[in-house]
TINUZA-555272 format. One line per field, with one value per atom (N, C-alpha, C, CB): atom name; x, y, z; residue number from 0. Coordinates in pm, whole numbers, always signed. Glycine has a CB too. Layout:
<tilos>
name <- CA  ...
u <- X  ...
v <- Y  ...
w <- Z  ...
resi <- NUM  ...
</tilos>
This chain:
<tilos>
name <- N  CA  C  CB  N  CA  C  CB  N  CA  C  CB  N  CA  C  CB  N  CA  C  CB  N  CA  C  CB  N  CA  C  CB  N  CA  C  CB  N  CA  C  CB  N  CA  C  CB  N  CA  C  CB  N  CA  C  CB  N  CA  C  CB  N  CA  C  CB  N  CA  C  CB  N  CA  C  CB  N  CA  C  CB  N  CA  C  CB  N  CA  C  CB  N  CA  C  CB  N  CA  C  CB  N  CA  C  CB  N  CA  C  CB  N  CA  C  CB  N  CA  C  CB  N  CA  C  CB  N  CA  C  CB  N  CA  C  CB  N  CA  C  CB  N  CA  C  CB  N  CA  C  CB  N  CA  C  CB  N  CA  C  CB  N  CA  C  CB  N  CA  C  CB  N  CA  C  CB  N  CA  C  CB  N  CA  C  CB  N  CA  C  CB  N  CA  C  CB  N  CA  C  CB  N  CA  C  CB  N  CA  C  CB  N  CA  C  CB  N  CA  C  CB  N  CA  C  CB  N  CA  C  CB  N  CA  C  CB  N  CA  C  CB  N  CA  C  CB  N  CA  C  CB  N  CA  C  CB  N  CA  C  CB  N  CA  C  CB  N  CA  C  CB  N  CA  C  CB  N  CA  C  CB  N  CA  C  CB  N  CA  C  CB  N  CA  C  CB  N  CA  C  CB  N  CA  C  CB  N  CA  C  CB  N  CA  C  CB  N  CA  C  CB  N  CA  C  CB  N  CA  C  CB  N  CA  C  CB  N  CA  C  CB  N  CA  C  CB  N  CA  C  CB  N  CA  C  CB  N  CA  C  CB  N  CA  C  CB  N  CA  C  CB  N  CA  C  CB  N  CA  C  CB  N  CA  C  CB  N  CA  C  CB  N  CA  C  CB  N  CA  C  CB  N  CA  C  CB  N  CA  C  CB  N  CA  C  CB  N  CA  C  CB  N  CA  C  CB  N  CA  C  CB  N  CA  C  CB  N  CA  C  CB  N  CA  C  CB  N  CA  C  CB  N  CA  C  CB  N  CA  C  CB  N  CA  C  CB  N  CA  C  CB  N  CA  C  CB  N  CA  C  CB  N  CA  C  CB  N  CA  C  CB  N  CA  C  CB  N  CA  C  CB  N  CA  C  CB  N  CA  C  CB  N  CA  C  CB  N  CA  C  CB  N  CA  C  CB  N  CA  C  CB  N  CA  C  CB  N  CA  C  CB  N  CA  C  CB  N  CA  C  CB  N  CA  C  CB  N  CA  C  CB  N  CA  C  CB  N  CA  C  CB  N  CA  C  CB  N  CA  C  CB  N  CA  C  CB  N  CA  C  CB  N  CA  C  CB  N  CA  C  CB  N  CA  C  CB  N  CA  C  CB  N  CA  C  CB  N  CA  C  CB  N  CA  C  CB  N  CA  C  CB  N  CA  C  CB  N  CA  C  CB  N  CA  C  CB  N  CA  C  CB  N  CA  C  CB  N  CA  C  CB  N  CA  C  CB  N  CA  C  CB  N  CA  C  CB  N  CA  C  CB  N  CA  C  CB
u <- +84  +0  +89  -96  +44  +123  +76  +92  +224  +210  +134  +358  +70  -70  -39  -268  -32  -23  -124  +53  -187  -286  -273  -373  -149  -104  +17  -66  +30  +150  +216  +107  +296  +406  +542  +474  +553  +609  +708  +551  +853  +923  +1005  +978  +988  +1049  +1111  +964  +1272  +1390  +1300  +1654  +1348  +1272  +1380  +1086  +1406  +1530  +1442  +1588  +1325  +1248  +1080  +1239  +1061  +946  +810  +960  +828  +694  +696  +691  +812  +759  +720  +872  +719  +720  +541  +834  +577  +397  +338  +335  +350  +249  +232  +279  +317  +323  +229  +467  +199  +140  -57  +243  -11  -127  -209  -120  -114  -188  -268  -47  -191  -232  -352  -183  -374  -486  -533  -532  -382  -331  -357  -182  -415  -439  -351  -597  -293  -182  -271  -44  -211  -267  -176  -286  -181  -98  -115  -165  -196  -104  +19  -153  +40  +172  +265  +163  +238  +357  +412  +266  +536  +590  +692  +660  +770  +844  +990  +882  +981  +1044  +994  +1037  +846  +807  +650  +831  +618  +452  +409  +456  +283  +216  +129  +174  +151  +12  -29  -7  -158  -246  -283  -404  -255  -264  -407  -119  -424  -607  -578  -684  -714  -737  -620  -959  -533  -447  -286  -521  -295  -129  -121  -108  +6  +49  +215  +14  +238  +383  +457  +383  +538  +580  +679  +672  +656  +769  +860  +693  +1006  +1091  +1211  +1094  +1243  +1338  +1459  +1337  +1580  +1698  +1754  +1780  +1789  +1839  +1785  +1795  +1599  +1522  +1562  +1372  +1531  +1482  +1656  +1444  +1768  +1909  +1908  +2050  +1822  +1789  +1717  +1740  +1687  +1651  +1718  +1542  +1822  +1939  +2086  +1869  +2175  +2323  +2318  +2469  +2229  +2277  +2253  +2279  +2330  +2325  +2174  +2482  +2127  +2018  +2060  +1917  +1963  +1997  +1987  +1870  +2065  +2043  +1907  +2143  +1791  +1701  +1724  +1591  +1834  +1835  +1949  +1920  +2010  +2071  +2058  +2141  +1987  +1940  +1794  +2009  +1749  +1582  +1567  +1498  +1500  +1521  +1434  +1483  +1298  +1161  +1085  +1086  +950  +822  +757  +756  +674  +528  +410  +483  +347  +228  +73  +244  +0  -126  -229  -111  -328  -442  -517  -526  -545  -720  -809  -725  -933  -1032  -1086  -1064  -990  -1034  -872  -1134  -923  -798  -786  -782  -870  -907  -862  -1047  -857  -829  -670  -916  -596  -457  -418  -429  -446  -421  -432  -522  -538  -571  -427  -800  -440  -289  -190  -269  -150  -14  +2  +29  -109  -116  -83  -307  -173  -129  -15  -164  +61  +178  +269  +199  +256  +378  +336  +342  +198  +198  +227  +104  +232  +306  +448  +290  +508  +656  +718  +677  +642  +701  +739  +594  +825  +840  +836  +886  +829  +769  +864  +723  +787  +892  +889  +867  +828  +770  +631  +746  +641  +496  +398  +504  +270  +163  +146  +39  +81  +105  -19  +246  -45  -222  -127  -366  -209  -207  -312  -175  -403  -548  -619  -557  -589  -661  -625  -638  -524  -424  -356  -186  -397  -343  -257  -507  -91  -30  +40  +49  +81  +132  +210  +24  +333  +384  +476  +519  +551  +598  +699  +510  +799  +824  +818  +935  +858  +782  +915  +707  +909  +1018  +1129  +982  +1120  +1251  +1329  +1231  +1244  +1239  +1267  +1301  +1150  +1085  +997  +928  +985  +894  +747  +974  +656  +556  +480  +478  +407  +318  +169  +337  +96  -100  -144  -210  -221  -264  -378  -194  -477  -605  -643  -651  -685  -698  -871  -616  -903  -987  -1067  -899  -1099  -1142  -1194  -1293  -1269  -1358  -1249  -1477  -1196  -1081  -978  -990  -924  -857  -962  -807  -1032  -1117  -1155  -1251  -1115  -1079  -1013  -1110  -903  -765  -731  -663
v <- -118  +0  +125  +0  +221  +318  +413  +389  +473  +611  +717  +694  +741  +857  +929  +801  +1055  +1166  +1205  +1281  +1265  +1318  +1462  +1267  +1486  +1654  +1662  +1701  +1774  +1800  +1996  +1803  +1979  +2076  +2148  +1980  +2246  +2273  +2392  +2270  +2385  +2428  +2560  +2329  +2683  +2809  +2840  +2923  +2882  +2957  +3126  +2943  +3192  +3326  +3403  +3349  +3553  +3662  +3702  +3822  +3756  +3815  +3759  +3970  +3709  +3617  +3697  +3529  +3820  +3946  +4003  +4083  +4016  +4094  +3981  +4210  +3837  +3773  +3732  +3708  +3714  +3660  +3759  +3585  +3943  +4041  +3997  +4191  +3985  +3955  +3865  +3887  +3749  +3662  +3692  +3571  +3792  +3788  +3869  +3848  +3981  +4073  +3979  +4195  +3919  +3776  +3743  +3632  +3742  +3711  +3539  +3739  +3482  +3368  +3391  +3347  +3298  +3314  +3193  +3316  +3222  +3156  +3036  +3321  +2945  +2875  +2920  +2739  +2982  +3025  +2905  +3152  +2817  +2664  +2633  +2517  +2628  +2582  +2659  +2493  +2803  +2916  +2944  +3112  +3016  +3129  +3187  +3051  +3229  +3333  +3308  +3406  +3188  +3102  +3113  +2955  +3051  +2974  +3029  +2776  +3034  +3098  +2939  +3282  +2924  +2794  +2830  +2655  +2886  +2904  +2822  +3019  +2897  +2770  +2807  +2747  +2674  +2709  +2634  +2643  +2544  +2485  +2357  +2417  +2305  +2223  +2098  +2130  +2082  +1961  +2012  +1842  +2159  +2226  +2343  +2296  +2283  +2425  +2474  +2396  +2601  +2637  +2683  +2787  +2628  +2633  +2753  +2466  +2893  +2979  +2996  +3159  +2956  +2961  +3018  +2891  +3109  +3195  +3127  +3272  +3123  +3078  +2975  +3184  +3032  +2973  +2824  +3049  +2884  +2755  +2622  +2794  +2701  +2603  +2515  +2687  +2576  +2477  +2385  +2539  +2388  +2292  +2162  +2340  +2181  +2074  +1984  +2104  +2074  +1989  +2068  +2059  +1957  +2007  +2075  +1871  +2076  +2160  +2261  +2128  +2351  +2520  +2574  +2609  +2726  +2732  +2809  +2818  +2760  +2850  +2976  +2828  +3047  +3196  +3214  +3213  +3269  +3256  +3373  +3277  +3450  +3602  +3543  +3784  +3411  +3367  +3231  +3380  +3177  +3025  +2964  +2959  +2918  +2844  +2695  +2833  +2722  +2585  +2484  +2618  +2565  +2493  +2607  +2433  +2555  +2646  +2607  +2666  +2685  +2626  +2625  +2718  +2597  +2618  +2611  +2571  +2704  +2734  +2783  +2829  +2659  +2624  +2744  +2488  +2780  +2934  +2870  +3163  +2926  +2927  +2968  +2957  +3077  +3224  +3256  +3389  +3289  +3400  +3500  +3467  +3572  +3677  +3652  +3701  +3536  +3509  +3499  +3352  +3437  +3438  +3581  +3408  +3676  +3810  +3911  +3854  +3848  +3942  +3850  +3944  +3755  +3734  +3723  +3633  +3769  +3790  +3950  +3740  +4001  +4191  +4231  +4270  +4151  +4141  +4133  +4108  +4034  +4014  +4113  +3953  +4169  +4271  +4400  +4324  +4411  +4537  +4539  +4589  +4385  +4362  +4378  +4224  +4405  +4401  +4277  +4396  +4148  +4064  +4130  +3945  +4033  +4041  +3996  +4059  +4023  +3956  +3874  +4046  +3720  +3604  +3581  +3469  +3637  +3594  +3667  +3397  +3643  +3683  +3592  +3696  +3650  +3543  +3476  +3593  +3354  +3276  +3186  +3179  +3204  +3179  +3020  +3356  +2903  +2791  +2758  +2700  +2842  +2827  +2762  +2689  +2598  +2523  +2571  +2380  +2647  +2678  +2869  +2489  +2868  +3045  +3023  +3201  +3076  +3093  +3236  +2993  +3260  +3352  +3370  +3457  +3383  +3341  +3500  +3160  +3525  +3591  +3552  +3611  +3654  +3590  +3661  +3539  +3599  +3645  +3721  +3537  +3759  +3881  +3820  +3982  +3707  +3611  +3533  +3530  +3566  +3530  +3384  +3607  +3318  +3173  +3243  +3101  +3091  +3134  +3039  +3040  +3158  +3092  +3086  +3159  +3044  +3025  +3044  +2834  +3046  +3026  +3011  +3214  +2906  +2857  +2835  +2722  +2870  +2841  +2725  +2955  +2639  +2488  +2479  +2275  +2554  +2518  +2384  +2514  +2301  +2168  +2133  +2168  +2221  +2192  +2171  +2336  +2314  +2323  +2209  +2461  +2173  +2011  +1901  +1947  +1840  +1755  +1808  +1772  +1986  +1951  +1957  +1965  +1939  +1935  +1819  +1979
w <- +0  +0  +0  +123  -93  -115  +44  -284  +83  +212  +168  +256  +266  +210  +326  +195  +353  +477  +496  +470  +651  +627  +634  +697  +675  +710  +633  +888  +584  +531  +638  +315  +683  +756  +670  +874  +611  +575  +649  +491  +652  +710  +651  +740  +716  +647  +746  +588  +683  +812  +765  +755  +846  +805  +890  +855  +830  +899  +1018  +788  +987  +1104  +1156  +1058  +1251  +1261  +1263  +1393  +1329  +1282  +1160  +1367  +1086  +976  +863  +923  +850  +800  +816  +829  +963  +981  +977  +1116  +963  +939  +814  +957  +723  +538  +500  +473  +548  +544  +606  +618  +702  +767  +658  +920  +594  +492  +337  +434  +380  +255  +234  +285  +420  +442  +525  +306  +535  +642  +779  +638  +843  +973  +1020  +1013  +1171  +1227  +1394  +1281  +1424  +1494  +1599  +1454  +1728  +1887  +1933  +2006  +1906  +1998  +1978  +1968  +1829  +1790  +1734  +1715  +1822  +1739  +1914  +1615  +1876  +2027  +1961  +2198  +2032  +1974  +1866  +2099  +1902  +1735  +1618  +1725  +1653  +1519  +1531  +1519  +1406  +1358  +1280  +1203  +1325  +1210  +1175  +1244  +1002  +944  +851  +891  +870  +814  +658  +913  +606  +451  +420  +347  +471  +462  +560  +257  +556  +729  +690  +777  +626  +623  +574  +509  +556  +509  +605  +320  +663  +747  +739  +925  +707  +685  +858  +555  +867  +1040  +1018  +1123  +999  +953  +1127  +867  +1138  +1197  +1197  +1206  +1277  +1276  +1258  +1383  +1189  +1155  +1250  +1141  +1367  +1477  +1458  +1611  +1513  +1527  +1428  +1498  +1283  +1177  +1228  +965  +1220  +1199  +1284  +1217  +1438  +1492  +1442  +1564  +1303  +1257  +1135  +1237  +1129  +969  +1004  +731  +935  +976  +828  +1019  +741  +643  +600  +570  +517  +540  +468  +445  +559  +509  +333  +627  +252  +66  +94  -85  +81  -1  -57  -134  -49  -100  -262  +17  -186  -286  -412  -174  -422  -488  -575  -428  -456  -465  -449  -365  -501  -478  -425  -630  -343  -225  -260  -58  -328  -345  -410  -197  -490  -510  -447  -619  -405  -316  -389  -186  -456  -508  -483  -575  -435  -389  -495  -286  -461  -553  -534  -520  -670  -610  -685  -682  -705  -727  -827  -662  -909  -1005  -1041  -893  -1221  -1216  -1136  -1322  -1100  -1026  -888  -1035  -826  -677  -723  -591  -836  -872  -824  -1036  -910  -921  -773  -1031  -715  -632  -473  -610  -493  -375  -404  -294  -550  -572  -544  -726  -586  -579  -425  -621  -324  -248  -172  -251  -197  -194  -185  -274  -334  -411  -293  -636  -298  -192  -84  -170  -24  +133  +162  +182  +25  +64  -1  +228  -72  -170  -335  -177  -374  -494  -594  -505  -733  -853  -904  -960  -903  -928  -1060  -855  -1141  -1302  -1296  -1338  -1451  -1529  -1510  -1683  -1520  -1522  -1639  -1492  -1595  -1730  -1753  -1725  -1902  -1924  -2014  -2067  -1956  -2028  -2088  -1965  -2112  -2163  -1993  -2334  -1986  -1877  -1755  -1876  -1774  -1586  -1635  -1551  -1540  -1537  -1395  -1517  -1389  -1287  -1261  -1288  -1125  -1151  -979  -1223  -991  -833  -790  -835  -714  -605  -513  -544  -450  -366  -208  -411  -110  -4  +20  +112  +167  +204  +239  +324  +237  +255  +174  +324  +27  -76  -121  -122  -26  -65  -244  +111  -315  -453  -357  -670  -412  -389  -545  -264  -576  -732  -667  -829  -723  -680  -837  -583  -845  -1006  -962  -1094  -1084  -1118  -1220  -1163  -1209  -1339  -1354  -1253  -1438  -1553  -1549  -1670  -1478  -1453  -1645  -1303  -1657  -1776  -1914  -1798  -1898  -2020  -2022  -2006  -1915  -1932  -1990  -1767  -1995  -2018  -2216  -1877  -2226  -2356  -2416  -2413  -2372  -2435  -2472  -2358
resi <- 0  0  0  0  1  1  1  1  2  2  2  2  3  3  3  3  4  4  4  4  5  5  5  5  6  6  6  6  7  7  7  7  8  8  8  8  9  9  9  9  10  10  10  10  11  11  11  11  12  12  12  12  13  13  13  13  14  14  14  14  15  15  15  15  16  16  16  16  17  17  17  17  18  18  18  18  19  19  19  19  20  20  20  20  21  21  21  21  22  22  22  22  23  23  23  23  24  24  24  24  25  25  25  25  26  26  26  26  27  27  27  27  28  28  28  28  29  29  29  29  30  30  30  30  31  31  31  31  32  32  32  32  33  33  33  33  34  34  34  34  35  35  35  35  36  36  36  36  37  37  37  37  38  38  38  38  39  39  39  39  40  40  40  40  41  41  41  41  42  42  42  42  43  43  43  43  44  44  44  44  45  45  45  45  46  46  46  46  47  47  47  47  48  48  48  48  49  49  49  49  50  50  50  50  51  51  51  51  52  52  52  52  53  53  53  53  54  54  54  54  55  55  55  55  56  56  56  56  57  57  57  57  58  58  58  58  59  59  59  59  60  60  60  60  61  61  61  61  62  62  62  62  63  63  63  63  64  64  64  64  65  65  65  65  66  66  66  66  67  67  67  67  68  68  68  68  69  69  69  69  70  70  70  70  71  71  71  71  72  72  72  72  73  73  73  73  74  74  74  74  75  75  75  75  76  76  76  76  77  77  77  77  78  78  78  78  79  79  79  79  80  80  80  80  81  81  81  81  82  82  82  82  83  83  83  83  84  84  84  84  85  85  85  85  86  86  86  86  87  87  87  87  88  88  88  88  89  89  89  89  90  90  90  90  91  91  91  91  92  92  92  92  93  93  93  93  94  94  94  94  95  95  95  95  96  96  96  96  97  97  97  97  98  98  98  98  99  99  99  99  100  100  100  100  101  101  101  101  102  102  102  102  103  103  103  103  104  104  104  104  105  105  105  105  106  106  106  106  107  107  107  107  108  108  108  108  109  109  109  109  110  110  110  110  111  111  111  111  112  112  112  112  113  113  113  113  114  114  114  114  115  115  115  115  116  116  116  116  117  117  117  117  118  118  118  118  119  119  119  119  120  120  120  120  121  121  121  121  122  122  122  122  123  123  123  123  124  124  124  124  125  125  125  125  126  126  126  126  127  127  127  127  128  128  128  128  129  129  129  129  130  130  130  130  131  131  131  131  132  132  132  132  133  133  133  133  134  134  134  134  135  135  135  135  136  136  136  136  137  137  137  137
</tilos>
C-alpha cells in the first residue's frame, strides 16, 4: 500500500518572525498560537497544510545543512491552488503590496493560469487556477 499523509508541515527559516507573519497575515493567512511562540509561527494554509515559519536559529535545529540563499538560490516552489484568475491576481497583488516580490509573469495555459511571487525572505511561492472543464478539452 502506497504512504498517504494526512497533514503535510512545511518548514520556512525566516530573517524576522513578525515581519514575516504580518506579510502573510496581509495575505490574508491566519496563524494557529497553539503551535507558534516566539520562534516559530504555524500558518495555516487549509485544514491539512500548514507552513511552520521559523526563525533561523530555530529552523538549523533541525538539519546540519546550510540554510539557501534565497536572494541567490531556490530551495523549493510552493504552489497554492485558487479558485479564479481573479483570486490568482488578487494574492499575488497582495503580496507585491506587502513588501514581496515579482517572481515571473503570469502565465495563461489556456486550462491553468499561474502567476507566483516571492515572499520577504524570498521563498517562490506560485497560486494557479486549473480550468477543470478546459482540461477535459484538451
Amino acid at each position: 500500500m502506497a504512504f498517504q499523509s494526512k497533514n503535510i508541515f512545511i518548514n520556512l527559516p525566516v530573517k524576522d518572525l513578525n515581519k514575516s507573519t504580518n506579510f502573510f497575515r496581509e495575505l490574508g493567512f491566519e496563524f494557529n498560537p497553539q503551535f507558534s511562540d516566539d520562534t516559530t509561527a504555524s500558518m495555516i494554509i487549509s485544514d491539512n497544510i500548514f507552513a511552520l515559519i521559523m526563525v533561523e536559529e530555530r529552523f538549523k535545529e533541525f538539519t546540519k545543512k546550510e540554510i539557501a540563499n534565497t536572494t541567490t538560490s531556490a530551495e523549493a516552489i510552493f504552489c497554492l491552488s485558487a479558485e479564479s484568475r481573479n483570486q490568482v491576481d488578487e494574492l499575488v497583488n497582495k503580496a507585491l503590496a506587502s513588501g514581496g516580490k515579482s517572481s515571473n509573469d503570469p502565465q495563461d495555459h489556456g486550462f491553468m493560469y499561474v502567476w507566483g511571487f516571492q515572499d520577504i525572505d524570498g521563498h517562490l511561492w506560485e497560486v494557479a487556477y486549473m480550468d477543470e472543464s478546459a482540461i477535459n478539452q484538451e
